[in-house]
Every structure is written in structure tokens, then in C-alpha cells.
LUMKOLLUM-166685 format. One line per field, with one value per residue: residue in one letter; y, z, x of N, C-alpha, C, O in turn. Coordinates in Angstrom, 1 decimal, always signed. Layout:
% residues N
type = [A_...]
npy = [Y_...]
npz = [Z_...]
npx = [X_...]
capy = [Y_...]
capz = [Z_...]
capx = [X_...]
cpy = [Y_...]
cpz = [Z_...]
cpx = [X_...]
opy = [Y_...]
opz = [Z_...]
opx = [X_...]
END
This chain:
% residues 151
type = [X_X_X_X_X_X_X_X_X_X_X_X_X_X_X_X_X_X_X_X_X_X_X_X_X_X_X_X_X_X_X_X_X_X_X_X_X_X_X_X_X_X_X_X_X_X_X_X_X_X_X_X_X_X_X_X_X_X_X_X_X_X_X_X_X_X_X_X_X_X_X_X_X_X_X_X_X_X_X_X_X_X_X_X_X_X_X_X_X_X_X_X_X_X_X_X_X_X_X_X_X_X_X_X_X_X_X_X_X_X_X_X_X_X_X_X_X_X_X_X_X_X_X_X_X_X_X_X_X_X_X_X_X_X_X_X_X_X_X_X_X_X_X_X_X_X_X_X_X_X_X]
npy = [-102.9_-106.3_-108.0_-111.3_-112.0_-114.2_-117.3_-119.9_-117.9_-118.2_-118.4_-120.5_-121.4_-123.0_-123.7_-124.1_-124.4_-123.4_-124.6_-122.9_-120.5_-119.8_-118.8_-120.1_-119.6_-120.5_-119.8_-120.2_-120.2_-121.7_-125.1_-126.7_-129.5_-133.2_-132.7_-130.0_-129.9_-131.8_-129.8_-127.9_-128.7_-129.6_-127.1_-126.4_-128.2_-127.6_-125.0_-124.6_-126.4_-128.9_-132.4_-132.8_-132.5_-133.0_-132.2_-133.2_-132.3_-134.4_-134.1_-134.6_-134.2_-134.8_-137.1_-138.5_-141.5_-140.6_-138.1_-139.6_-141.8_-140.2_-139.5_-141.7_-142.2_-140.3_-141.0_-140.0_-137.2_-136.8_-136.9_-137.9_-137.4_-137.7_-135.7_-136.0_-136.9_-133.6_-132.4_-129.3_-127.3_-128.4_-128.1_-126.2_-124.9_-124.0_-122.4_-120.5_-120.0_-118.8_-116.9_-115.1_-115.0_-113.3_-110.9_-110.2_-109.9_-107.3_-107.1_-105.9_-107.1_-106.6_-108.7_-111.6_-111.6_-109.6_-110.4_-112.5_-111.1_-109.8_-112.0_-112.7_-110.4_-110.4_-112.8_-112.3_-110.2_-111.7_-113.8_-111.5_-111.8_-113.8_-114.9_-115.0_-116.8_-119.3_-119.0_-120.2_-122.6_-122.9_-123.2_-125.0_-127.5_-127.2_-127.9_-130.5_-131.2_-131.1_-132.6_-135.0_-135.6_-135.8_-138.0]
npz = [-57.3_-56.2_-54.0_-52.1_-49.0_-47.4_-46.9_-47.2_-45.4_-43.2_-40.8_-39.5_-38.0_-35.6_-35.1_-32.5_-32.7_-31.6_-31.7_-30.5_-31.2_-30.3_-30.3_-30.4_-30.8_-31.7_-33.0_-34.7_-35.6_-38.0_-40.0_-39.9_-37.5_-35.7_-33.4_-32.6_-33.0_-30.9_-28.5_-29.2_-28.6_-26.2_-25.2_-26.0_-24.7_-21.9_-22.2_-23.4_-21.1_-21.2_-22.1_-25.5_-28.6_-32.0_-34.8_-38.0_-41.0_-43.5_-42.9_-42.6_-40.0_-38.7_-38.7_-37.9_-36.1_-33.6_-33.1_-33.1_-31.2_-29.0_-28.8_-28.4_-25.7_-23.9_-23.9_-22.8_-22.8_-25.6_-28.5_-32.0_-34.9_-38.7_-41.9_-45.0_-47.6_-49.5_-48.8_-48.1_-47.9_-46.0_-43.4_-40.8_-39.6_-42.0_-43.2_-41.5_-41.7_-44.0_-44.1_-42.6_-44.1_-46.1_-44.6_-44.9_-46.9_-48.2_-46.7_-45.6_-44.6_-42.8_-42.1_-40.2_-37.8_-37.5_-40.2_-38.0_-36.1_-37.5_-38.2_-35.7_-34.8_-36.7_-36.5_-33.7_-34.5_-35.5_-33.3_-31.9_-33.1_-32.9_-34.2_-36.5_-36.5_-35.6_-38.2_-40.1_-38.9_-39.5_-42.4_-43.2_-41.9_-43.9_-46.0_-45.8_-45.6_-48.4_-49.7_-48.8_-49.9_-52.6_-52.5]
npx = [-88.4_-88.8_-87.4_-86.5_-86.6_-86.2_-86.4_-89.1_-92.0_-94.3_-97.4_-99.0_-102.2_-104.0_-107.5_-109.8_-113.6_-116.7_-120.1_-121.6_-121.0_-118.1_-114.6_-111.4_-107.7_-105.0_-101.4_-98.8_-95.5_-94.5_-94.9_-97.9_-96.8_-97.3_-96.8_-97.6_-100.1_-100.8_-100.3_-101.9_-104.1_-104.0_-104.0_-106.6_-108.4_-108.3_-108.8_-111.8_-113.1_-114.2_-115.1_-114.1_-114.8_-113.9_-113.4_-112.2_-109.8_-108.3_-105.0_-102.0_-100.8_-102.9_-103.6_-101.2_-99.2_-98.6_-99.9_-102.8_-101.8_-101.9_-104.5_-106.0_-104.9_-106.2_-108.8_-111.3_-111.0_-111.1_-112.4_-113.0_-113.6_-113.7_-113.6_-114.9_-112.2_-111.5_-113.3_-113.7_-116.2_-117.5_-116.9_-116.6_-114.7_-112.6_-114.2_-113.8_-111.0_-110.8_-112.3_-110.7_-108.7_-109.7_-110.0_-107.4_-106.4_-105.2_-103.3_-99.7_-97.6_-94.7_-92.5_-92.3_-93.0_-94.6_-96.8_-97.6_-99.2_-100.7_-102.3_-103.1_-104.7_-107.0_-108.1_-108.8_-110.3_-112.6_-113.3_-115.0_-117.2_-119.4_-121.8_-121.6_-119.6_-121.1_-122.5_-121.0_-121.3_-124.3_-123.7_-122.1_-123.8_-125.9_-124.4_-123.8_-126.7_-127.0_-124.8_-125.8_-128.2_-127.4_-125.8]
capy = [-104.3_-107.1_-109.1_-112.3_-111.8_-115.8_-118.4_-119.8_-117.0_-118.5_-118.3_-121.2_-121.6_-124.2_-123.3_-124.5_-123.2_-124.0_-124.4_-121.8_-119.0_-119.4_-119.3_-120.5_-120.0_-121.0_-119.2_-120.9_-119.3_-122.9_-125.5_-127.4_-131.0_-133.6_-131.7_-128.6_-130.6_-132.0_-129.0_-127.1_-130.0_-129.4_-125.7_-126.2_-128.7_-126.8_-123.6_-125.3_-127.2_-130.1_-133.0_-131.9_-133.9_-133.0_-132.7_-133.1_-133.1_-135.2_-132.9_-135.8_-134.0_-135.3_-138.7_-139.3_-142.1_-140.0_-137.7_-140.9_-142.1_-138.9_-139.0_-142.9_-142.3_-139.7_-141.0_-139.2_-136.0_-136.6_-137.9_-137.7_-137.5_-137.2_-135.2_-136.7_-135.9_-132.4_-131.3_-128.1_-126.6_-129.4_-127.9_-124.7_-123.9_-123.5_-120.8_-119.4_-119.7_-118.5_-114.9_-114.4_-114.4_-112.4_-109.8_-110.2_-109.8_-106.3_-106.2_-105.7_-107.5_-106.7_-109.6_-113.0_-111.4_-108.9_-111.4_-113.1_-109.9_-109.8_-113.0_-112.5_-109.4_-110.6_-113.9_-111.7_-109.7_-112.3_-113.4_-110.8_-112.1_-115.5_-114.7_-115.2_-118.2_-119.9_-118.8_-121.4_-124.4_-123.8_-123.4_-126.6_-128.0_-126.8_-128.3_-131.9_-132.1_-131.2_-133.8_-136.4_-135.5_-136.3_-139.3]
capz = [-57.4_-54.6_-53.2_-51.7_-47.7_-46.8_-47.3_-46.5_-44.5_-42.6_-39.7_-39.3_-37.0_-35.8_-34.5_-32.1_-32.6_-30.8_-32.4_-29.9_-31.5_-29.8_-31.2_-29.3_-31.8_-31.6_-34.1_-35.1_-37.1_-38.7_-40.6_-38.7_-36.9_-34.8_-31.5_-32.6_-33.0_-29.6_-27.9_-29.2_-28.6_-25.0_-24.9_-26.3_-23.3_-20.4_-21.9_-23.4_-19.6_-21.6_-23.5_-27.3_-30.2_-32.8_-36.3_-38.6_-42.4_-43.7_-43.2_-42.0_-38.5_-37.8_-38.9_-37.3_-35.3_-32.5_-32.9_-33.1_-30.0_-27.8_-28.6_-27.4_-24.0_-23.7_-24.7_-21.8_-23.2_-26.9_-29.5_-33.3_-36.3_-39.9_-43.0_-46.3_-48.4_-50.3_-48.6_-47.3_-47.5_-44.8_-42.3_-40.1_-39.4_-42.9_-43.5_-40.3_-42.5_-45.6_-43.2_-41.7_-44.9_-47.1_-44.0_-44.8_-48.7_-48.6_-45.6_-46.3_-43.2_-43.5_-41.1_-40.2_-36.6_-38.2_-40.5_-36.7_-35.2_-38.1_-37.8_-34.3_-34.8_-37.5_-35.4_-32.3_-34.8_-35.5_-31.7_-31.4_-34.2_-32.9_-34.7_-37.6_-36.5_-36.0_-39.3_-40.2_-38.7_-40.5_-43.9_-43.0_-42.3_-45.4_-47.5_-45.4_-46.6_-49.6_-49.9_-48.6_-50.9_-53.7_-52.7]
capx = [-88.1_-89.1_-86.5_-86.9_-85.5_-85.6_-87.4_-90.7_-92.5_-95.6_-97.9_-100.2_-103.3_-105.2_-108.9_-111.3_-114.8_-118.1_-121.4_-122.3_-119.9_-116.7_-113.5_-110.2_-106.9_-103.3_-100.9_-97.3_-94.5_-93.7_-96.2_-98.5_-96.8_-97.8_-96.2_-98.0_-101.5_-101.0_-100.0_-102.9_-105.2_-103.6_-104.5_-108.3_-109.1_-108.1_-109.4_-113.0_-113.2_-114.9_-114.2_-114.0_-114.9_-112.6_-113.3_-110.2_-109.7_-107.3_-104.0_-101.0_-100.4_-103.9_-103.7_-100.1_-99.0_-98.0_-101.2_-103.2_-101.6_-102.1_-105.9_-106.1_-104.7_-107.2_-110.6_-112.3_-111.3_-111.1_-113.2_-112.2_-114.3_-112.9_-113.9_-114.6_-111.2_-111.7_-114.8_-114.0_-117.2_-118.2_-115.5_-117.0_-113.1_-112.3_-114.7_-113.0_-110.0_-111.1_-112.7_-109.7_-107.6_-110.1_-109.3_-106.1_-105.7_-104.6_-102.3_-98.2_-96.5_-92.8_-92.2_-93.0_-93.8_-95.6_-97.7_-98.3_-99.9_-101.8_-103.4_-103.8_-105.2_-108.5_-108.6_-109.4_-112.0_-113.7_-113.7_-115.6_-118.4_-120.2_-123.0_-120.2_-118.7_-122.4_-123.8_-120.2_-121.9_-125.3_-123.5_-121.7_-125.0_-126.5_-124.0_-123.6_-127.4_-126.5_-123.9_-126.4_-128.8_-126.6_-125.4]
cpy = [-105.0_-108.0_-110.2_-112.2_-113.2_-116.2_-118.5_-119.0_-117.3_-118.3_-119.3_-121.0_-122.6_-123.7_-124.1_-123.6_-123.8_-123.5_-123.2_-120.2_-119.0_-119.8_-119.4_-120.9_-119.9_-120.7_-119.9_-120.0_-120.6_-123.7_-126.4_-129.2_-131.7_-133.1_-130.8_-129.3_-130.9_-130.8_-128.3_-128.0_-129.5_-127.8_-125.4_-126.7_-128.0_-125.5_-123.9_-125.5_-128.3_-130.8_-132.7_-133.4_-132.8_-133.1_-132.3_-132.9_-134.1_-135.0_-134.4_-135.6_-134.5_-136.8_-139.3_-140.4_-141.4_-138.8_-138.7_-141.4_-141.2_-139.1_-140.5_-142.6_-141.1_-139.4_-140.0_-137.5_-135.4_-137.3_-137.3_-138.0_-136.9_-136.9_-136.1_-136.0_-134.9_-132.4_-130.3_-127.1_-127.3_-128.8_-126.2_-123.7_-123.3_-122.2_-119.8_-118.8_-118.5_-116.7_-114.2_-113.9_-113.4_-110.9_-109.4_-110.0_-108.2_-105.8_-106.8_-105.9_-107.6_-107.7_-111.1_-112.8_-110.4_-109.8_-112.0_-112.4_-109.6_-110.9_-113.0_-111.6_-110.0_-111.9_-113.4_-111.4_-111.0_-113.5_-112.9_-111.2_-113.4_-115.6_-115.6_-116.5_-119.2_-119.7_-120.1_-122.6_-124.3_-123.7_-124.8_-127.5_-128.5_-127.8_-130.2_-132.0_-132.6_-132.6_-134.7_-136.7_-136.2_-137.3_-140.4]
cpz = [-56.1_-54.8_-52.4_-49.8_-47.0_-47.3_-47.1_-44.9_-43.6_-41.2_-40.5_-38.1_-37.2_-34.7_-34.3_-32.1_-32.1_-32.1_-32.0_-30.2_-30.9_-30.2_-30.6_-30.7_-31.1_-32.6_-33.9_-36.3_-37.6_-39.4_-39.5_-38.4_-36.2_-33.3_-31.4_-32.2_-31.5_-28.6_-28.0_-28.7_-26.6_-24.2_-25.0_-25.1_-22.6_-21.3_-22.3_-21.6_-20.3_-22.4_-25.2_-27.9_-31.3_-34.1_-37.2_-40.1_-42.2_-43.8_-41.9_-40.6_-37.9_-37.6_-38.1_-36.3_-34.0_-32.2_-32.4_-31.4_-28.8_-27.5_-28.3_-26.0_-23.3_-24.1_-23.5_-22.3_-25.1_-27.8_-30.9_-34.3_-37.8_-41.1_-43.6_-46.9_-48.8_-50.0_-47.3_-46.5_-46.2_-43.6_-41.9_-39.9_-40.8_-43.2_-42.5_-40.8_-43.6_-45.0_-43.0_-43.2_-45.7_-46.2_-44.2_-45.8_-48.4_-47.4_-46.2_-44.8_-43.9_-42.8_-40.7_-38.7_-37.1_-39.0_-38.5_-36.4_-36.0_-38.1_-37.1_-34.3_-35.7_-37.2_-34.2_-32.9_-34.6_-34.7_-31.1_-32.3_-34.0_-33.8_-36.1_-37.7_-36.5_-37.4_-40.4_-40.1_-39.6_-42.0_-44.2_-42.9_-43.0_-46.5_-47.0_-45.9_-47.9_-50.3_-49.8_-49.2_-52.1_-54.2_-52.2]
cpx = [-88.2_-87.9_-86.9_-86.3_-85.2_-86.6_-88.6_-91.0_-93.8_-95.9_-99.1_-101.0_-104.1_-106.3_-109.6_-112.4_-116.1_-119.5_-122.0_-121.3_-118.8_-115.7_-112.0_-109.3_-105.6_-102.8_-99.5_-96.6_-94.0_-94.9_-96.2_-97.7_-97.6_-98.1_-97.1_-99.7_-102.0_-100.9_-101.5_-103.9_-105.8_-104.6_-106.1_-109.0_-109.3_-108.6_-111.1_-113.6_-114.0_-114.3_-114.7_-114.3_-114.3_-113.1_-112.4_-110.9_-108.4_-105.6_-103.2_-100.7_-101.6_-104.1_-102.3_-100.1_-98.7_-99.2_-102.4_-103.1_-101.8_-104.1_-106.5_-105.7_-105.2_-108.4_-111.3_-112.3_-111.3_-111.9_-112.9_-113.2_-113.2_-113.7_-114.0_-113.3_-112.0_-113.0_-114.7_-114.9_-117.6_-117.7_-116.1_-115.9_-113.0_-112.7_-114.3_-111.7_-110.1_-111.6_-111.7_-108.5_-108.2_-109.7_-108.3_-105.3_-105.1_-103.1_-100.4_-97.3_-95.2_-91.9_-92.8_-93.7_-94.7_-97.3_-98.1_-99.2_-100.8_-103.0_-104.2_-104.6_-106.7_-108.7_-109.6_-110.7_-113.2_-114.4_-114.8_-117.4_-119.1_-121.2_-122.6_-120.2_-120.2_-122.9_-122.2_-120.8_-123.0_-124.6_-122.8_-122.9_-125.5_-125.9_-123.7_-124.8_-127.6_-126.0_-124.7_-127.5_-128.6_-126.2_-126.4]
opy = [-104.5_-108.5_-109.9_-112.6_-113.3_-115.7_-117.6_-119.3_-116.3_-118.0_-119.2_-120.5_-123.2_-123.4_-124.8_-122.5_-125.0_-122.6_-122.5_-119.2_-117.9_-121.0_-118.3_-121.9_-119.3_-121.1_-120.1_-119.4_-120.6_-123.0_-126.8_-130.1_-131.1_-133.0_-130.6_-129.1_-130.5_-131.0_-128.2_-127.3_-129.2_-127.6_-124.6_-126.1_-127.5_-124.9_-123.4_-124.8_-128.5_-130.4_-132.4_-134.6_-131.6_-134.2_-131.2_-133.2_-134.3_-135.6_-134.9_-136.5_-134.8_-137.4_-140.5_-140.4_-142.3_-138.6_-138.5_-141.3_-141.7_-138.9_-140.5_-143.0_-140.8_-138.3_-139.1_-136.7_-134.3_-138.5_-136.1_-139.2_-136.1_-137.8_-137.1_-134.8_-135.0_-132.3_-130.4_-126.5_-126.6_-129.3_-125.3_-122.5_-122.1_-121.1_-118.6_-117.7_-117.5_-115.6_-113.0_-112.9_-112.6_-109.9_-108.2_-109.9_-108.3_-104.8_-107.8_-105.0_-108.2_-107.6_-111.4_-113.4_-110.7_-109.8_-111.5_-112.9_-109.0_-110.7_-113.2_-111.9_-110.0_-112.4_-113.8_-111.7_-111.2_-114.1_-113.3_-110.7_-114.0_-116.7_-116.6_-117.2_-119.9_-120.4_-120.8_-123.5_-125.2_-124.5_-125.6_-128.3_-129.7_-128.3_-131.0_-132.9_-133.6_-133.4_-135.6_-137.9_-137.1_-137.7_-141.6]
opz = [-55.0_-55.8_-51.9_-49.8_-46.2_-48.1_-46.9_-43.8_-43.3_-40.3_-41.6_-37.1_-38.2_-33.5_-35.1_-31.6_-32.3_-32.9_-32.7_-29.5_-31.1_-30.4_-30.5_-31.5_-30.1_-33.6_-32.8_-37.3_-37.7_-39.5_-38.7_-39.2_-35.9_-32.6_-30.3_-31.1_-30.9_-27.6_-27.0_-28.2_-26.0_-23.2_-24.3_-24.6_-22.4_-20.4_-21.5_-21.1_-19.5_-23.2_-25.7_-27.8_-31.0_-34.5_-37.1_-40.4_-41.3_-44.7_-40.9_-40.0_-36.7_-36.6_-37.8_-35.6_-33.3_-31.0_-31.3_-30.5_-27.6_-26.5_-28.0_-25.2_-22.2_-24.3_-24.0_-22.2_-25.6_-27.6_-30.8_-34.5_-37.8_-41.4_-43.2_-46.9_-48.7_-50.9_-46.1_-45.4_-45.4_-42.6_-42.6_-40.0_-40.9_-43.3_-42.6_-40.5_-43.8_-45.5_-43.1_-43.3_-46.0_-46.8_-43.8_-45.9_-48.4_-47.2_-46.9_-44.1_-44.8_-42.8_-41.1_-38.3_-36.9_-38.6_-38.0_-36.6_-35.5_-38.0_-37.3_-33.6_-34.9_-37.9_-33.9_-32.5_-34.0_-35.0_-30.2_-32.0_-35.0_-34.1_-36.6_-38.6_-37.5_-37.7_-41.4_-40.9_-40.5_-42.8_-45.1_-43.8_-43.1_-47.4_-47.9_-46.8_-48.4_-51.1_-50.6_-49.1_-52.6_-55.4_-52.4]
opx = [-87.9_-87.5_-88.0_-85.2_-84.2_-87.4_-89.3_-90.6_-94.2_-95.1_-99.7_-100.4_-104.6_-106.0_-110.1_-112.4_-116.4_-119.7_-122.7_-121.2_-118.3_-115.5_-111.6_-109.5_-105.3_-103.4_-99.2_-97.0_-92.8_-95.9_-95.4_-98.1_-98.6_-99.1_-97.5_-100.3_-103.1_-101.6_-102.2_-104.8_-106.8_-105.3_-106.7_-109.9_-110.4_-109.1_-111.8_-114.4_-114.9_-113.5_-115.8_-114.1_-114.5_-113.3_-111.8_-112.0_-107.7_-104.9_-103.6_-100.4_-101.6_-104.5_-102.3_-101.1_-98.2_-99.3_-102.9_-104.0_-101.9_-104.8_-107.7_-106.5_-104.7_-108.9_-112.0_-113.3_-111.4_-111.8_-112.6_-113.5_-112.3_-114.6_-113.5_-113.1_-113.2_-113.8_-115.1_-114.8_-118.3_-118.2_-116.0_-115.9_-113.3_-112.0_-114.5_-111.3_-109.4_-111.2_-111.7_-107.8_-107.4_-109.2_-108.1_-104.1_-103.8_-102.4_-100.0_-96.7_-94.8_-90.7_-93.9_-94.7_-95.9_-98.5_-99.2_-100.3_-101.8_-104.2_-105.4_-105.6_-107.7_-109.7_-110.7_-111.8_-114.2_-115.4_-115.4_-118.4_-119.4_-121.5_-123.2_-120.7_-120.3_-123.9_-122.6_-120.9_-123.2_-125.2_-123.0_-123.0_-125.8_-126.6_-123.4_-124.8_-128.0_-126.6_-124.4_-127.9_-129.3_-126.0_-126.1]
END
């Protein structure tokens, strides 16, 4: 029989990834905030060394007044584009998302640091895969012509 041991158990990540295969992740044991957004934001600059352009979906830590306000009083290093609602497939991270958990369907973290180190751990693999994370942007691509096709 399973027992329940607390409450909500999570590890979030938020990922920057380069067209050119590179993938820079930040892992959290809580759900994603504004604080968190900016911090990471913080972390991608200085390790990128360029200014970022940014593409968001529509998830409320992105749109905050206080996220919002961080990425005004640093236009030089930020610029901000936004998804259509519900178009995942458009989003190169997602499918970075969507890699990392199919990695991840069979594993049995007995821990919420456990779950972390797993993350960390099939984050890093596929660190090691640009090839990976590029064949992300053309399917994103693919499916923006799609999309513009359509409409």
C-alpha cells in the first residue's frame, strides 16, 4: 500500500536554450514565481555573456508586474517575446520539457532531493545532445509555418 508522506512534492525548471544547441537549467524545489523567474533570468545573462531575447508562454510568473518591471529596467539585456496561448509545440523548451520527463517516466525518487538529482541528472544528459536541442528549434519552425499556413 502507498502512503502519501506530504504534500505537494515538486522540482521545477526553467531553461534557457540556444538555437545553437545549448542548454543552461535552473532547478527549484517549489513552483515557479516571479523571484524565481528573475533570479534565473539573472543566472542566464551572466552565464550566456549576451543580451537574451526571451521567449515566454503565458505562465503568470512571466507576465507579473514585478517580472514585467525587472525586464524594463533592463532593456539592454532583455528583450521579451510571447507565445500564442496553448501553442506548445511552438516553444523549443517545451520539447526540452517533454525529453527530459519521457527520461524520467520510470524513475522511483523516494525524495523531493532525490526527484532534484534526477532532473539534474537527464537535464545534464541532454546537455550533452545539441544536436537534440537544435532539431527543438527546427520542429518549432516547422510547426510556426504550419501555424501560418493555416491562418
Amino acid at each position: 500500500m502507498l502512503q502519501r508522506v506530504s504534500k505537494r512534492r515538486e522540482v521545477s525548471s526553467i531553461v534557457a536554450i540556444t538555437p545553437d544547441g545549448r542548454l543552461y537549467a535552473r532547478h527549484f524545489r517549489t513552483s515557479i514565481s516571479s523571484e524565481i523567474v528573475i533570479s534565473a533570468l539573472r543566472s542566464f545573462r551572466r552565464r550566456i555573456g549576451t543580451p537574451l531575447l526571451v521567449v515566454w508562454d503565458r505562465l503568470n510568473a512571466h507576465r507579473s508586474k514585478l517580472t514585467s518591471a525587472f525586464i524594463a529596467a533592463h532593456p539592454q539585456d532583455f528583450a521579451v517575446a510571447y507565445l500564442p496561448a496553448y501553442a506548445p509545440e511552438l516553444n523549443p523548451e517545451e520539447q526540452c520539457n517533454a525529453f527530459v520527463k519521457r527520461a524520467m517516466e520510470n524513475a522511483l525518487p523516494r525524495s523531493v532531493a532525490d526527484l532534484h538529482r534526477v532532473a539534474r541528472r537527464e537535464f545534464a544528459r541532454l546537455q550533452r545532445r545539441p544536436e537534440m536541442i537544435v532539431s527543438f528549434f527546427r520542429h518549432a519552425v516547422s510547426r510556426l509555418q504550419d501555424f501560418r499556413e493555416d491562418h
